[in-house]
C-alpha positions in Angstrom: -70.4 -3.4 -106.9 -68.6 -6.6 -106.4 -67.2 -8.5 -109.4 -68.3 -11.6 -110.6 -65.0 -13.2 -109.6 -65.0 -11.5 -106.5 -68.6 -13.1 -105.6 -67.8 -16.4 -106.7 -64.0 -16.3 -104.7 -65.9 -15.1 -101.4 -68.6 -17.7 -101.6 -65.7 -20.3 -102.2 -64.0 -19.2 -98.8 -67.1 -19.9 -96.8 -67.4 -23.4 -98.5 -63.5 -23.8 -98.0 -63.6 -22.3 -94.2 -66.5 -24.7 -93.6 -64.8 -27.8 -94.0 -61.3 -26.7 -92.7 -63.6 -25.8 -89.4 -64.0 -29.6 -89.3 -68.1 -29.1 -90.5 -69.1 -32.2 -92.5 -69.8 -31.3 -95.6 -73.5 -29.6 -96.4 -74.3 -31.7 -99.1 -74.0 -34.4 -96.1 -76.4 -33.3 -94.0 -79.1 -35.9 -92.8 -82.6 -34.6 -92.7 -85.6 -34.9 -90.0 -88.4 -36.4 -91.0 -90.6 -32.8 -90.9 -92.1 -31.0 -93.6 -91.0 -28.0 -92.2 -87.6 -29.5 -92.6 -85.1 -30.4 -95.6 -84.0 -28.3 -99.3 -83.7 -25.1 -98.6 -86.9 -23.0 -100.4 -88.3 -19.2 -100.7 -90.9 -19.1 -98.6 -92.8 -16.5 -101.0 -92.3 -18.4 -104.3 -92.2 -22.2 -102.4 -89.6 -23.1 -105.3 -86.1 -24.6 -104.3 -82.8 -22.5 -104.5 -80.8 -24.3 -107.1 -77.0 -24.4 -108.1 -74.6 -23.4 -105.1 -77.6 -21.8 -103.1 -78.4 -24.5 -101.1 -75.0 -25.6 -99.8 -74.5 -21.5 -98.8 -78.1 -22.2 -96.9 -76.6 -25.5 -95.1 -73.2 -24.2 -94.4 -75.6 -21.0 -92.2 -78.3 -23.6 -91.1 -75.9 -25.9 -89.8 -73.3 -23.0 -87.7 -76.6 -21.5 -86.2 -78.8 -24.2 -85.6 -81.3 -23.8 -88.2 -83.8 -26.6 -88.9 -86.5 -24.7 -91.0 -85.9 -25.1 -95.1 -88.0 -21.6 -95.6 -85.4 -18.1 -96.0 -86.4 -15.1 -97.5 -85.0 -11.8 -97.7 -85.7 -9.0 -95.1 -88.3 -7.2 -97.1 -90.0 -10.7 -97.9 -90.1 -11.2 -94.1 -91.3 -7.7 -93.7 -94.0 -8.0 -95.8 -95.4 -11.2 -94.5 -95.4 -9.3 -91.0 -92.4 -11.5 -89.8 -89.2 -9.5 -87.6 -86.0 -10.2 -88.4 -84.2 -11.1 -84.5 -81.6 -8.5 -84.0 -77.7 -10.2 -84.5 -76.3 -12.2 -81.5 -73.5 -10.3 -79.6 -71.5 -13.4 -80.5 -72.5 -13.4 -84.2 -69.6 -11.5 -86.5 -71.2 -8.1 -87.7 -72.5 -8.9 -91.7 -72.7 -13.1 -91.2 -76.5 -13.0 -89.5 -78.0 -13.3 -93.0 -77.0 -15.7 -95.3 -75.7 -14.2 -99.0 -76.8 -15.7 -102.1 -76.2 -15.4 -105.6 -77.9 -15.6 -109.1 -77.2 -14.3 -112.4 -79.2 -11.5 -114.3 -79.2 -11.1 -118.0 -77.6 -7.4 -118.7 -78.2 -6.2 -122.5 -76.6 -3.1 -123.5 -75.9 -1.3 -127.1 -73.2 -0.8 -127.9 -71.5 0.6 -131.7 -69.0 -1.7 -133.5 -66.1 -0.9 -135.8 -68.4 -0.3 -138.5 -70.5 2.5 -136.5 -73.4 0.0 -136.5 -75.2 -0.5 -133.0 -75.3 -3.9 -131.9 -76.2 -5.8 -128.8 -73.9 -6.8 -126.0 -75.4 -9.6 -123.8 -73.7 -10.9 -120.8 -74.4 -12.1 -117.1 -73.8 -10.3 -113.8 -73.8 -12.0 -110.8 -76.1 -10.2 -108.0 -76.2 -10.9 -104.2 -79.1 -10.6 -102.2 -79.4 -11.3 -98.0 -81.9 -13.9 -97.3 -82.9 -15.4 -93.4 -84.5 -18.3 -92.0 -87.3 -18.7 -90.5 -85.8 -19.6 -87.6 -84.4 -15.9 -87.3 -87.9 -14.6 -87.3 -90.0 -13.2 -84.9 -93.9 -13.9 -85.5 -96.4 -16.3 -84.3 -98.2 -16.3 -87.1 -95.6 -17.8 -88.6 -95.0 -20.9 -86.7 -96.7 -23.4 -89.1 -93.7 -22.6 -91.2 -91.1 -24.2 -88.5 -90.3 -27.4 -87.9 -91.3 -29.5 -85.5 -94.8 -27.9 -85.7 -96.3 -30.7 -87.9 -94.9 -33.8 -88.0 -94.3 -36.1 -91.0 -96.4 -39.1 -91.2 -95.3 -40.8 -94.2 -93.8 -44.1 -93.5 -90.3 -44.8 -94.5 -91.8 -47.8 -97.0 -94.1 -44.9 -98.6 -90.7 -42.7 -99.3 -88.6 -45.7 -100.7 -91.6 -46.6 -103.0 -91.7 -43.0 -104.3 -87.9 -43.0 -105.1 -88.1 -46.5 -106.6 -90.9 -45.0 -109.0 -88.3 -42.4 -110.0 -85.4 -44.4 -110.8 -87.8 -46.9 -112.7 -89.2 -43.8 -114.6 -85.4 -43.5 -116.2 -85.3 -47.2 -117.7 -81.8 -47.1 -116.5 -80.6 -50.7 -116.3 -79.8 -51.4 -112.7 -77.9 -55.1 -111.7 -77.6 -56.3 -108.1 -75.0 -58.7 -107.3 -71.1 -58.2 -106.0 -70.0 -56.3 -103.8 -69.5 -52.8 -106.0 -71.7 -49.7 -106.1 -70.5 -48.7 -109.4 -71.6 -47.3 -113.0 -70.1 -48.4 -115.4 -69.8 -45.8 -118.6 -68.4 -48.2 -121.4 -71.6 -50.7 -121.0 -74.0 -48.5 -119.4 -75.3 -49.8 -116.5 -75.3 -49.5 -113.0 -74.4 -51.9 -110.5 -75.2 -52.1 -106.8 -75.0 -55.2 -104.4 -78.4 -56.7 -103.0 -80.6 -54.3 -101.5 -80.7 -56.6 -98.0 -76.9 -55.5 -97.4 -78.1 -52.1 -96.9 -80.0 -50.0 -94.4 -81.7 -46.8 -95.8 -78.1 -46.3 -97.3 -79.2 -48.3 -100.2 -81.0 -45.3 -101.7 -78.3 -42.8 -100.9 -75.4 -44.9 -102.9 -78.1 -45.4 -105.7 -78.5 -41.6 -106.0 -74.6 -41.2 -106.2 -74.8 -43.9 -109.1 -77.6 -42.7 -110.9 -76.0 -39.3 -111.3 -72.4 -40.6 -113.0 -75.3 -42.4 -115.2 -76.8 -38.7 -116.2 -73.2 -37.4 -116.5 -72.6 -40.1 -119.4 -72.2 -38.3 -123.0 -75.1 -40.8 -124.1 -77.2 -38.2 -121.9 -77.1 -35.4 -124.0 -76.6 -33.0 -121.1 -72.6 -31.7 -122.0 -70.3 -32.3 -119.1 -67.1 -32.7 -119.0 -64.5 -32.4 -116.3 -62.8 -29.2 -116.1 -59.2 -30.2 -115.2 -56.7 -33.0 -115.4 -58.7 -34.0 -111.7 -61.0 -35.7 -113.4 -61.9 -38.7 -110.8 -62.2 -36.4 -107.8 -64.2 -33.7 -109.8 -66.8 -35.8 -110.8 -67.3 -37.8 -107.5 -67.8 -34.4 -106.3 -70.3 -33.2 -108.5 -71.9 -37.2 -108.2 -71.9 -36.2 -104.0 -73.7 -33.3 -104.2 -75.9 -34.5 -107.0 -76.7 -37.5 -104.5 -77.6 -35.0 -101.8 -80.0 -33.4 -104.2 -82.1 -36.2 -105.2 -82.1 -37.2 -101.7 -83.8 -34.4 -100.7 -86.4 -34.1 -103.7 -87.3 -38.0 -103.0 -87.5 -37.7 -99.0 -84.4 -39.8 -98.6 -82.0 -39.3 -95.3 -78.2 -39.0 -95.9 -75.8 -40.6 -93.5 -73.4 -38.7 -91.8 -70.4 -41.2 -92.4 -68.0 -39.8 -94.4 -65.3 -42.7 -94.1 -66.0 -43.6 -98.0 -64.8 -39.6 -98.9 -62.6 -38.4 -96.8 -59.7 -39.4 -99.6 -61.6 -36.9 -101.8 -61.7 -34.1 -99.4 -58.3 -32.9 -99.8 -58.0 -32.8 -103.3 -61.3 -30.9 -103.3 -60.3 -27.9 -101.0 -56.8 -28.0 -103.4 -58.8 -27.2 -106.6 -61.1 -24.9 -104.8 -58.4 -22.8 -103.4 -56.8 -22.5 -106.9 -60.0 -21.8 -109.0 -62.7 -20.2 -107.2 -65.3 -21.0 -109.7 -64.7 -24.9 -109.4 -67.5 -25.4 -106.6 -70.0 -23.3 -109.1 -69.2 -25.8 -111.8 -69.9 -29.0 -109.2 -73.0 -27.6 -108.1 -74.7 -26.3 -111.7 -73.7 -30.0 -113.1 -75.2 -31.4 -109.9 -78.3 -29.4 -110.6 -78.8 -30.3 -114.1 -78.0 -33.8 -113.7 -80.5 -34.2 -110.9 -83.2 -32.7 -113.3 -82.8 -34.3 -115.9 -83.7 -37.3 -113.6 -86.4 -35.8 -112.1 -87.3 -34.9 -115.3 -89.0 -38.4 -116.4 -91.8 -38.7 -113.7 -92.5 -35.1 -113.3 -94.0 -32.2 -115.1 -91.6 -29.8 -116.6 -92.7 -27.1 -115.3 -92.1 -27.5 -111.9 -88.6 -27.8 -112.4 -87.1 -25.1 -111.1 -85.4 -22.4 -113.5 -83.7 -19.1 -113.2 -85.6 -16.7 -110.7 -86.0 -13.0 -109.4 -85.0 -11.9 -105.8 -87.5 -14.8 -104.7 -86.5 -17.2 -106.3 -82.5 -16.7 -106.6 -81.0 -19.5 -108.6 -77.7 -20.8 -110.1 -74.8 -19.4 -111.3 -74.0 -19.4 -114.8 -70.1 -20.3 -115.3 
């Protein structure tokens, strides 16, 4: 069985081979306007994958074509009477599925100097093989792909939902300038007028609002892990942006002329600590709950799951 360094440095080479390959970034991916389509969920459990689940998902979804957000594992499939499509010829032997990780809670006893027995806790990361949808034979299962029904919420309807979100956070939001910016010292964000945007508004706002959940005045305990303290953040604000996007039915634009200075620096970390994109995506997770948080029910929140419902990483 693979260590937990060794899971967490091959998972890091996929993310790192995926943007050397010239792939935008998945956290960048836009999303059609399906309901078949968007975060990547088990289709057993219809929760979310959480922490760096979802960008392994993407990184698959966007090298084989994949437009479906339901995967599952083979004997998920299996049981819902779905076939898995035998590999492509052109597809490298043991990349068809798509690995993911979560950590389970191992206890064992063991006895301490003084001959008492005690219990050790500690984490092991597991793998499991999951598949879209999209790889699946089955017509019963075409409700379940997109394209088969088509979304007809209006974009006004979507915007009004986020707005009900960020409202719910009684973050102070001013609109003036020229600046997307939050600004930790006084606690506010600031954005320019809303009519200087297209539906890029929303996206920028997301980015915002997560530096504002990052703040110590949150409560929630970040703090960067290295003297990269700019670029580490933006990364986790990024992917945190992508995140709420997708919860709140907002579309991402593929124009990365605003990061490309960041990507660099990013693959430089990654390369020299492979468990740097694990703590980006767990304080991407968090902060974007802990939005969510104030106009939904906790419960639906998702939390640390089984083989259906595989979730973050615990660094």
């Amino acid at each position: 069985m693979p260590s937990n360094q060794q899971v967490r440095q091959d998972i890091t080479n996929q993310i790192v081979e995926a943007i050397e390959s010239g792939e935008l970034p998945p956290w960048k991916k836009s999303w059609r306007c399906c309901p078949n389509s968007g975060w990547p969920t088990n289709v057993v459990s219809r929760k979310p994958y959480s922490g760096v689940n979802p960008i392994l998902c993407m990184i698959s979804a966007m090298r084989f074509g994949f437009n479906s957000k339901h995967w599952a594992t083979f004997n998920q499939w299996k049981k819902l009477k779905g076939q898995v499509k035998k590999r492509p010829d052109h597809v490298k032997p043991g990349t068809w599925g798509t690995k993911i990780v979560f950590a389970s809670q191992i206890t064992k006893t063991k006895t301490d100097k003084h001959g008492e027995e005690i219990e050790d806790k500690f984490f092991m990361l597991k793998t499991f093989t999951i598949f879209n949808v999209d790889q699946v034979e089955g017509e019963h299962l075409d409700h379940l792909r997109a394209g088969y029904e088509q979304d007809t919420r209006s974009e006004f309807e979507i915007l009004e939902h986020a707005e009900e979100v960020f409202a719910a956070t009684g973050a102070e939001v001013r609109h003036g300038g020229n600046q997307c910016y939050y600004s930790p010292t006084h606690d506010y964000i600031q954005m320019p007028e809303r009519e200087r945007f297209d539906s890029e508004y929303y996206e920028s706002l997301s980015h915002e609002y997560i530096h504002w959940s990052l703040n110590e005045r949150r409560g929630l305990g970040w703090k960067a892990s290295s003297e990269h303290k700019y670029a580490e953040e933006e990364l986790v604000a990024e992917i945190g942006a992508c995140f709420l996007a997708s919860e709140l039915g907002i579309p991402i634009t593929e124009n990365l002329d605003n990061h490309s200075a960041y990507v660099k620096g990013w693959l430089e970390r990654m390369k020299g600590d492979a468990g740097f994109i694990f703590r980006a995506s767990s304080a991407a997770s968090k902060a974007t709950d802990f939005i969510l948080s104030f106009s939904r029910e906790a419960d639906t929140i998702p939390t640390v799951g089984t083989e259906a419902t595989p979730a973050t990483v615990l660094s």
